[in-house]
N, C-alpha and C positions, 0 to 999 in steps of 0.2 A: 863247574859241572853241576849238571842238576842234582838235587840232593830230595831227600823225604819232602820235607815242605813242598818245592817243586813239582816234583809228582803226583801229590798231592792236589795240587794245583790244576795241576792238567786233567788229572782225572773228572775233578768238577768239573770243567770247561768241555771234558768230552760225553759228559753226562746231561751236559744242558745245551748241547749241539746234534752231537751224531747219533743218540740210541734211536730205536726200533726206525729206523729209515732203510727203505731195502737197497739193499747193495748192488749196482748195474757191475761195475767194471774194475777190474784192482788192477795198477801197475805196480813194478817192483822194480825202479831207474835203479833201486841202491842195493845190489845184489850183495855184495860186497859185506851189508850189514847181516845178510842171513847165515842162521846157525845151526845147523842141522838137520834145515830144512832144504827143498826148491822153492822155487819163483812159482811154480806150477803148482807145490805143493798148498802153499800160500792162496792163489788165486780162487784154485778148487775149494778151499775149505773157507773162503769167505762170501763168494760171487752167489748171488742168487738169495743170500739169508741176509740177516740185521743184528747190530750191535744188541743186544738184550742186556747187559749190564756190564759194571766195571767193580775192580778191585785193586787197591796196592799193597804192594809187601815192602818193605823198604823201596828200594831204587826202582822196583819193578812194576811195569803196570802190567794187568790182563785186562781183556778184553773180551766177553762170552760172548759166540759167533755161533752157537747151536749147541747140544748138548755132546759136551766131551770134544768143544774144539774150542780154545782160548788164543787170541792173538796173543802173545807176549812182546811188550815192547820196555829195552833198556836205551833211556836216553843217550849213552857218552858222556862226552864233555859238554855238547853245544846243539842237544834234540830239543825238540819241541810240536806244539800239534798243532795243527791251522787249519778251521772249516773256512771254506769260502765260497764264495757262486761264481764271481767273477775270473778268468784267467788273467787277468793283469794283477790282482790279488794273491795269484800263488806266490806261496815264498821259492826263496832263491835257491835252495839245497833240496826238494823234495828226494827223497830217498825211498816211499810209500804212498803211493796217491789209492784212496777210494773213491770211486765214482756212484754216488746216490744217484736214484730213480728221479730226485724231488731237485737234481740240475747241482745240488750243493758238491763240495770233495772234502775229502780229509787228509793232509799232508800229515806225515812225519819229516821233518826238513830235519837234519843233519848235516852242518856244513863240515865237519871234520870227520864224519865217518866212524865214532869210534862207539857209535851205538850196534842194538842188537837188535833183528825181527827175529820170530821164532812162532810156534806152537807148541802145544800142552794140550793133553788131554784133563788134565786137575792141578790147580795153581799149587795145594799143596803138593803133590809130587813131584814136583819143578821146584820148589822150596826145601825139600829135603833132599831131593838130588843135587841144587847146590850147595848142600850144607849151611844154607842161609840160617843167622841166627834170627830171632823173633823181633818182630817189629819193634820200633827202637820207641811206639809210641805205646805199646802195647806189650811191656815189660814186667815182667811177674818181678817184684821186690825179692824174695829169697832165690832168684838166677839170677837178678844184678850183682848181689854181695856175692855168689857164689862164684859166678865168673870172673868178675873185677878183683875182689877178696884173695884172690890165688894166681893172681896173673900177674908176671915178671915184665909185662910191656910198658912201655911210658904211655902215661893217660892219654895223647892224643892218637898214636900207632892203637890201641887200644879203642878207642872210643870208636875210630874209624875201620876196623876189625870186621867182616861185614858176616862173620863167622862167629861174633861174640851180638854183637847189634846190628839189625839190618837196614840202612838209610841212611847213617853219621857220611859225610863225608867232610872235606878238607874244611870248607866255610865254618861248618856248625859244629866240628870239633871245638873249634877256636871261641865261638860264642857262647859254648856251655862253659868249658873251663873258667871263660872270663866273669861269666855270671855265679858260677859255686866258689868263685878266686882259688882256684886250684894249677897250680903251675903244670906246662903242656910236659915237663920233662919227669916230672912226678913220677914212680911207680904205682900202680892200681895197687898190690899188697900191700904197700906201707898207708895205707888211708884207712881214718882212723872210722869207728862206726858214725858219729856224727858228719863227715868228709862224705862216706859213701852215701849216705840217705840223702844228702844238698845234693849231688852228685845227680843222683836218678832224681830229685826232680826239678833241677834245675835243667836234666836234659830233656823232659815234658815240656815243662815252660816254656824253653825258646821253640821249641820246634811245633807248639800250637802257635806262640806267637805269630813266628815268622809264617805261616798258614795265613793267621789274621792280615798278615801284612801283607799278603799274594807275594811272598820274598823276593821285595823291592825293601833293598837298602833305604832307598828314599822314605819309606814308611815306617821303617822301624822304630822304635823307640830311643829316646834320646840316651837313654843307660846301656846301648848294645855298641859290641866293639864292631860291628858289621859295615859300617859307614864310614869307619876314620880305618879300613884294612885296608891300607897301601904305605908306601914307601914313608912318609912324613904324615903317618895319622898320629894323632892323638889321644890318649888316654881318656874315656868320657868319665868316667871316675874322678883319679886326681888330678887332670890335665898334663901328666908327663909325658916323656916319649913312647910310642910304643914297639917292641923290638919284635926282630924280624930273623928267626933259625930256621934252618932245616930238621926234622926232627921225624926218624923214618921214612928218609925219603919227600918228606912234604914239608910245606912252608906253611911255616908257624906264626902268629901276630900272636903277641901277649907282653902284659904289661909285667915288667920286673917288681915291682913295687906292689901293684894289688895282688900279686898271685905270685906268691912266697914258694918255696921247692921245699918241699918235707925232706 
């Protein structure tokens, strides 16, 4: 599932493709993904104007399409964006086609459907109407302790919390923990003030990281548990095995051995 990094990702790629290009035509094949909006309502508030800038919130991108109308896009499990010119080029799941003046489009492809379109009139008001917590890169140190510091969840249900941090999901739960060696079953209150400060910024570090690394496991760093998360990885640490729970519903990679349960 895309995650911060990800997002992130795209954002740039749709900041050095599709802005100020005027808009001819919008389709909307992925009705299914809209959320409280229409397909019409969509059309109208894009058709005829141009992308002027981009923004992320956690998992969320905007999209400013004129003043006081933002596209909002929530990738799912399996979104992503594609400019392209040519139609044998379109990807396979478009679910959002733009049609530029200058012949190029803009997919959102979605092959599982479990993303969102929408509008906004102001990204934060759509932020505090989801009760989204603060960007998980862009963390005031006295709300990390104050949240973590008092909360009864295991560090990973916790970490991916999107009400306490906005962007963590299931991947980079797993690779903060394994980077601060804090076990996924831990409770947040029992961490001690040394535990929580590694904590915040060891969740910084990977999540610039994996940015640097357009989050391709292939690029990662050879210290990260990102590339040995499957069935038979290994520990880049001490080379042991690394074990595989459920833990809130999600599945967990972490090494018994580096990352001890308080």
């Amino acid at each position: 599932m895309p995650e911060l990094p990800d997002v992130e990702i795209f954002k740039q790629y749709l900041e050095s493709t599709a802005l100020n290009k005027e808009i001819e035509k919008v389709e909307v094949p992925g009705r299914e993904l809209l959320e409280n909006v229409s397909a019409s309502a969509v059309k109208k508030a894009l058709r005829g104007g141009y992308f002027s800038s981009a923004r992320r919130h956690g998992k969320y991108l905007f999209i400013q399409a004129g003043k006081g109308r933002w596209l909002v896009l929530h990738f799912g499990m399996t979104g992503f964006l594609k400019y392209f010119k040519r139609d044998d080029s379109r990807p396979g799941h478009p679910r959002l086609l733009i049609h530029f003046t200058n012949g190029f489009q803009l997919a959102l492809d979605n092959q599982r459907k479990f993303g969102k379109i929408t509008l906004s009139e102001d990204p934060a008001s759509f932020i505090e109407e989801r009760e989204l917590g603060p960007d998980a890169l862009q963390v005031d140190p006295a709300y990390f302790r104050k949240k973590f510091g008092t909360s009864r969840a295991r560090l990973k249900p916790a970490l991916m919390n999107q009400k306490y941090l906005a962007g963590i999901g299931n991947v980079y739960s797993d690779e903060i923990l394994f980077q601060a060696g804090l076990h996924p079953w831990t409770t947040s209150r029992d961490l001690g003030e040394r535990d929580m400060k590694n904590l915040l910024v060891q969740t910084g570090r990977v999540l610039e990281q994996a940015i640097e690394s357009r989050a391709d496991p292939g690029r990662m760093p050879a210290s990260f548990i990102i590339p040995h998360r499957h069935g038979d990885g290994q520990c880049p640490g001490c080379g042991g095995a690394l074990r595989k729970e459920r833990i809130g519903g999600r599945t967990a990679f972490y090494c018994p051995q580096c990352q001890r349960k308080k």
